[in-house]
C-alpha positions in Angstrom: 65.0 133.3 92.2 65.6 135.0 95.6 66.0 133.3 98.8 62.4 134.1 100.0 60.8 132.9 96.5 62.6 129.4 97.1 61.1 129.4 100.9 58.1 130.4 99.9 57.6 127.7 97.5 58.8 125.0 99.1 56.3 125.8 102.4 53.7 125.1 100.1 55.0 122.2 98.2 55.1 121.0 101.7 51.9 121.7 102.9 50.6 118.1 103.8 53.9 117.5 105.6 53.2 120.4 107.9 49.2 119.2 108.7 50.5 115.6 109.2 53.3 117.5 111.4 51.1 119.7 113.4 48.3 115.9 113.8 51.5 114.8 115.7 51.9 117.5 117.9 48.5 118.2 119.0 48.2 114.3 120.0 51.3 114.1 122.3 50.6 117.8 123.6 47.1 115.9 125.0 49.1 113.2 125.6 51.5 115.2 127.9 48.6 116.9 129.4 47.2 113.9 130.7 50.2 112.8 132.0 50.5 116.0 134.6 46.5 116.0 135.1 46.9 112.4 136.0 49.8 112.7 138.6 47.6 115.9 139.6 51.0 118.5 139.3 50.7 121.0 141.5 52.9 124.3 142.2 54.8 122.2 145.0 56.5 120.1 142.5 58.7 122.8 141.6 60.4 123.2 144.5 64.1 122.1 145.5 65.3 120.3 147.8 69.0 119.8 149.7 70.9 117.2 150.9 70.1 113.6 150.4 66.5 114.9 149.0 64.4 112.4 150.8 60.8 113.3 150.0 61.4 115.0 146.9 58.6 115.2 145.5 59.1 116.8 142.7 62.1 114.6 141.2 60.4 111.1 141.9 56.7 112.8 140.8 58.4 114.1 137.2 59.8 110.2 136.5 56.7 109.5 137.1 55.1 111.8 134.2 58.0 110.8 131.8 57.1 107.1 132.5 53.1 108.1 131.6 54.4 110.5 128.4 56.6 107.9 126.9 54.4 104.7 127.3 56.9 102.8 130.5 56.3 101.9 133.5 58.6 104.0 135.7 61.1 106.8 135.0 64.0 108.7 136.4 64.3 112.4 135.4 67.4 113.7 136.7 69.7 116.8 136.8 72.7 114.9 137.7 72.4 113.0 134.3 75.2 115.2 132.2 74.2 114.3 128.8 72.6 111.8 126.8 75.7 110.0 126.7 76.1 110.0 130.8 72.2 108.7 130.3 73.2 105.6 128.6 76.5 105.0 130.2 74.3 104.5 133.8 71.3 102.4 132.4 73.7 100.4 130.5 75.7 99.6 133.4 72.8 99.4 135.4 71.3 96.7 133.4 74.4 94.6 132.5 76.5 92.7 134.9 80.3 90.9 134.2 80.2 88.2 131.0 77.0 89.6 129.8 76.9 90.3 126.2 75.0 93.1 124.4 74.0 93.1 120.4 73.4 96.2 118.8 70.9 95.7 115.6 71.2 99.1 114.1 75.0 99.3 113.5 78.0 100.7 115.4 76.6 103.0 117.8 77.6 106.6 118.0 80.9 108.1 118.6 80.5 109.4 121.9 79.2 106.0 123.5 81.9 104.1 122.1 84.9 104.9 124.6 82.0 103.7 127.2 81.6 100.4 125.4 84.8 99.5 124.2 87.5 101.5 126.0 90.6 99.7 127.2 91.9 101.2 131.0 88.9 103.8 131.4 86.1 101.8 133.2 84.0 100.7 129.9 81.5 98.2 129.4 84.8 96.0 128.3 87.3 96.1 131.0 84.0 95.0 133.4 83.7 91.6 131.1 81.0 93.3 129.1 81.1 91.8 125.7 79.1 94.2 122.7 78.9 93.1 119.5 76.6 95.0 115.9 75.1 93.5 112.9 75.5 95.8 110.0 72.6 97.1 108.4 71.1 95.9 105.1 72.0 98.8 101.7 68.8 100.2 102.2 69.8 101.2 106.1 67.1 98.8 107.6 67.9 96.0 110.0 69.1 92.9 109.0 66.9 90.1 110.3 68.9 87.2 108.8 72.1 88.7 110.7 70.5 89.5 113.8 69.1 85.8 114.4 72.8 84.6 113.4 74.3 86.8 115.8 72.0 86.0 118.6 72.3 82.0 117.6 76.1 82.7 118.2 76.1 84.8 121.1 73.8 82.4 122.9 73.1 82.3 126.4 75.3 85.2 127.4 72.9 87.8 125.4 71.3 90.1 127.8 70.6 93.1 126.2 69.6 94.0 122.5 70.7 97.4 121.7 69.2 100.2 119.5 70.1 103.2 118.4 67.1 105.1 116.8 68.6 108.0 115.4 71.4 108.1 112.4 74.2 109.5 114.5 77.0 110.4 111.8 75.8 108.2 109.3 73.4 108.9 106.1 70.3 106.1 106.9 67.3 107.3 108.0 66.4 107.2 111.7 64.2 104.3 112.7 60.5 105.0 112.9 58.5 103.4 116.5 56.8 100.9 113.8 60.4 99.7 113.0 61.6 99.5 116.5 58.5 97.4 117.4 58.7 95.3 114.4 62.5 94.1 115.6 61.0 94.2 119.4 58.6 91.4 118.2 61.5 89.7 115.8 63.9 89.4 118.6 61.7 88.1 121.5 60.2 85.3 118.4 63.2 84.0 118.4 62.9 83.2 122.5 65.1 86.5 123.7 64.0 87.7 126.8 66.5 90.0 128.1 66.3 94.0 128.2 65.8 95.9 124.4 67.7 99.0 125.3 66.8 101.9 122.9 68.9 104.7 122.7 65.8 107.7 122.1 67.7 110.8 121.7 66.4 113.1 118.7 63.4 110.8 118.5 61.0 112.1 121.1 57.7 113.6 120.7 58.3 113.0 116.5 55.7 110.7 116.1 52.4 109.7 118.4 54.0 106.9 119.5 57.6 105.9 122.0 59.7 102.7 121.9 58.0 101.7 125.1 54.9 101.4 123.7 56.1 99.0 121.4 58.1 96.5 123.2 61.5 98.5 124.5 62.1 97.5 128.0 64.4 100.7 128.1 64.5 104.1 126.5 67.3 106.7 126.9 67.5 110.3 126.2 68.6 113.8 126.7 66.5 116.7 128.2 68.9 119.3 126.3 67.4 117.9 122.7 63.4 117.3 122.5 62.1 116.8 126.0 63.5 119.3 127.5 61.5 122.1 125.0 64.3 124.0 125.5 63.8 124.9 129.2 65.7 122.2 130.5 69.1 123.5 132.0 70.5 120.4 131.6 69.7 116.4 133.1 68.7 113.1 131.2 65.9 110.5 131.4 65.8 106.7 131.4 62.2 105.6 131.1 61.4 101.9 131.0 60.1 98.5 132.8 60.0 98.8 136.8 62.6 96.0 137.1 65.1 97.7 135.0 64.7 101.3 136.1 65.1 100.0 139.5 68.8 98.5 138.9 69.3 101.8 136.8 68.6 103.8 140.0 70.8 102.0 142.0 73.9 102.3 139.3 72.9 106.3 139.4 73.3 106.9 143.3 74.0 103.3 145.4 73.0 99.9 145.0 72.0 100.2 149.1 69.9 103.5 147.7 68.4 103.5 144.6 65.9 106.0 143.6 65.4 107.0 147.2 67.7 110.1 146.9 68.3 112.7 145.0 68.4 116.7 145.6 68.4 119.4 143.6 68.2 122.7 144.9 67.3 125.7 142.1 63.9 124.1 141.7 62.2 122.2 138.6 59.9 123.9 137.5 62.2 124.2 134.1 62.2 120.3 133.8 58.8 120.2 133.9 57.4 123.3 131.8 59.8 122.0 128.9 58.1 118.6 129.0 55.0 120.4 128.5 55.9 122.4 126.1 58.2 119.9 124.0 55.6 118.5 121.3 55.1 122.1 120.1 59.1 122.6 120.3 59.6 119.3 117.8 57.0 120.3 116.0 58.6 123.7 115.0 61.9 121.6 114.4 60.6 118.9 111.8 58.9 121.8 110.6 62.3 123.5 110.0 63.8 120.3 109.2 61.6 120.0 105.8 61.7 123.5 104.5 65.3 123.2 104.5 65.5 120.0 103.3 63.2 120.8 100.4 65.1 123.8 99.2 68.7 122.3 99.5 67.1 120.0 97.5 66.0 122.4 94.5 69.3 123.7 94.5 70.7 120.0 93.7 72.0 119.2 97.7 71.2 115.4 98.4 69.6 115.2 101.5 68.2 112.8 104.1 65.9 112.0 105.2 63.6 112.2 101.8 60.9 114.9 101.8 57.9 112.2 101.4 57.5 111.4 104.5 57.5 112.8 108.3 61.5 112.4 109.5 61.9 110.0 112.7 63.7 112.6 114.2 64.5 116.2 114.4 68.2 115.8 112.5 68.9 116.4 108.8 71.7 115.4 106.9 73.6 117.4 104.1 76.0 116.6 101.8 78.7 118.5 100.5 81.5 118.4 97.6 84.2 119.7 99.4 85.5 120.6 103.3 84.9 124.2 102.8 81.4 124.3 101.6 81.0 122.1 104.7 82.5 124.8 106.9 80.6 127.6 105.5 77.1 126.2 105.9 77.9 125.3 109.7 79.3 129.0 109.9 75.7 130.2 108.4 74.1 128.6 111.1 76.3 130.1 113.7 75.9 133.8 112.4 71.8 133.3 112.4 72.1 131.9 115.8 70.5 134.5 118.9 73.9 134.0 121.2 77.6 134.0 120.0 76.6 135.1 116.0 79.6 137.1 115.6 81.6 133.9 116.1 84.0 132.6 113.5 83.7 128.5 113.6 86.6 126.6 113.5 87.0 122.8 113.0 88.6 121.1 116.7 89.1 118.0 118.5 86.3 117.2 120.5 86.3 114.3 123.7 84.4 112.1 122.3 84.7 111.8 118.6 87.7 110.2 116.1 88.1 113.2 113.8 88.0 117.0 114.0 84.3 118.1 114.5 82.9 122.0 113.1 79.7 122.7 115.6 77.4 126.0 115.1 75.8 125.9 118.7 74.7 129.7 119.2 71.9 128.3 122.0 70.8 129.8 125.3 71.8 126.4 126.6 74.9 125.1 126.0 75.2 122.7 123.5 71.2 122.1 123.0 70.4 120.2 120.1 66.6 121.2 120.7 67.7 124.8 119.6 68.9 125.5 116.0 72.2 124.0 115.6 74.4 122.1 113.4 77.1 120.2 113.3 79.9 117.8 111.1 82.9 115.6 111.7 85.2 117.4 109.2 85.7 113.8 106.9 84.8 112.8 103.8 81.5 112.3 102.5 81.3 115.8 103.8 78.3 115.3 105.6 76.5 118.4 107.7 73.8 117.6 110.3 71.1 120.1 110.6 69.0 120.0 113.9 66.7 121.4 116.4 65.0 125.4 116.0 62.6 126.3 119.4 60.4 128.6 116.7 59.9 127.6 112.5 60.6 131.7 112.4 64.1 131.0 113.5 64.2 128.4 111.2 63.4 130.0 108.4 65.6 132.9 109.2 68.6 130.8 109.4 67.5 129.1 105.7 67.2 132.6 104.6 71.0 133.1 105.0 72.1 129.7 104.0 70.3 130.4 101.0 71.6 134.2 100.1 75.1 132.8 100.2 74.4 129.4 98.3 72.4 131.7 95.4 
């Protein structure tokens, strides 16, 4: 069988995952729509602005539209949020003072946000009296209710914030659906919690109809270079959320005497907002790209996650592999289908951030955009690649032709 007979089947093995797929889209495409015909968007909204940015219109107006888009009250949208990393690392120390304590339900959290959490000497969550502490998940990767009211019963008083991580990270469970997410909302708070339920949203956005602020999440998290950003975004975060809570957020992201009161940014946003608007079709083309792949690693005897049955809860996939090398060579395959840097030759390095060397195919007209078709692996047994992102299914498939003439 040839590389295009194996795509070609699979597309229409999948065919109700792609309707169900492109029913998502169209709803949060209105659902974005309405957001920028509701805060009446005009061409002024793009423009700059210098200095301290008082007035800007067109930073405080674009929280504003995020806030509508993903079911909070208000938002902050900014350029000088780095990363999704840098996103969480303000709202969490926005929202949590000394000799608070924080529970995460879904597990360790990911590399990168660990050094912020449990660092020793660097300025983490732990050398400001922050305490943090995860229940494991159950075997089947869901959360643990039993161990969650155990931990909270323990913590006690000090519990301020229950933490969530939606998507898998660098681990094989599934990402968390917005059903899931609202179930544990309602757990936590029937057990008399009412502090902030902090969700980190990053690869989640814009997958299903729904966001964890519409179902009880004080606080979501994310990163305009993955799904909001439709691959326009040059770079920036968002923290969307309760008023109360994106107010002490603002103040941890410029001054506690400022808040969300400043804030320039010169080259315009016009970027920021056009990839809101165009970011449902963006994800769609991703889980789009996601399944085809998934189903034909599958026929050639890859196991796989998420399962094909079903809609993923975000855009990444996860691969395994039987050795380090096979690892390598898919992330290479990625690289060499990839619009900028193909001719690259991929090597395995130590990245800030992460506790083993990490292979990354990132050939994207923005650097380091998940959105866009990349992958990436900590080079560590199970030899696990992650699969993300693709701004057109056409790109997709190109790359999965590739994989596939070398795997054949």
């Amino acid at each position: 069988m040839t590389a295009e007979e194996l795509i070609y089947q699979s597309e229409q093995a999948l065919a109700k995952n792609f309707a169900l797929a492109d029913e998502i889209s169209e709803f949060n495409q209105e659902k974005v729509l309405k957001a920028f015909k509701n805060h009446s968007i005009a061409v002024r909204h793009f423009n700059g602005s210098t200095g301290y940015g008082y007035g800007d219109e067109g930073r405080f107006v674009l929280g504003e539209v995020y806030a509508e888009a993903f079911g909070a009250e208000s938002g902050i949208v900014s350029p000088a949020i780095l990363s999704g990393t840098h996103a969480l690392t303000v709202a969490l120390f926005g929202v949590l003072r000394p000799n608070d304590s924080v529970l995460s339900v879904s597990g360790m959290p990911y590399d990168t946000i660990r050094g912020v959490i449990f660092g020793e000497g660097n300025g983490s969550l732990k050398d400001f009296g922050v305490s943090f502490e995860c229940t494991e998940l159950t075997d089947e990767g869901k959360f643990d209710k039993r161990a969650i009211e155990a931990a909270m019963k323990r913590i006690g008083a000090s519990l301020k914030m229950i933490y969530i991580q939606r998507s898998r990270g660098y681990e094989l469970r599934d990402a968390f659906t917005v059903a899931e997410i609202g179930g544990i909302c309602d757990f936590v708070r029937s057990l008399g919690f009412k502090g902030c339920i902090f969700v980190d949203n990053c690869y989640g956005e814009f997958v299903e109809k729904r966001e964890p602020c519409d179902v009880g999440a004080d606080v979501a998290v994310g990163s305009l270079i993955k799904n909001p950003g439709g691959g326009l975004a040059p770079t920036g975060g968002y923290i969307v959320g309760t008023e109360k809570y994106i107010d002490l957020i603002g103040r941890r992201l410029t001054a506690p005497s400022i808040g969300n009161e400043v804030g320039s940014y010169a080259y315009g946003y016009r970027l920021f907002y056009q990839g809101l608007f165009l970011a449902p079709h963006v994800v769609n083309q991703a889980i789009k790209g996601s399944l085809v792949i998934g189903k034909c690693m599958e026929a050639l005897g890859y196991e796989n996650f998420p399962k094909l049955d079903k809609i993923p809860a975000d855009i990444t996939r996860a691969i395994r592999f039987d050795t380090a090398k096979q690892l390598c060579d898919f992330i290479q395959s990625v690289q060499e289908a990839s619009p900028v840097d193909s001719f690259v030759t991929l090597e395995p390095w130590d990245m800030p951030g992460y506790d083993s060397k990490v292979i990354m195919a990132a050939g994207c007209f923005v650097e380091g955009a998940s959105i866009e078709l990349s992958a990436d692996a900590p080079v560590k047994e199970p030899y696990t690649a992650y699969f993300q992102g693709g701004l057109t299914y056409e790109h997709c498939k190109y790359a999965l032709k590739l994989i596939l003439q070398k795997l054949l």
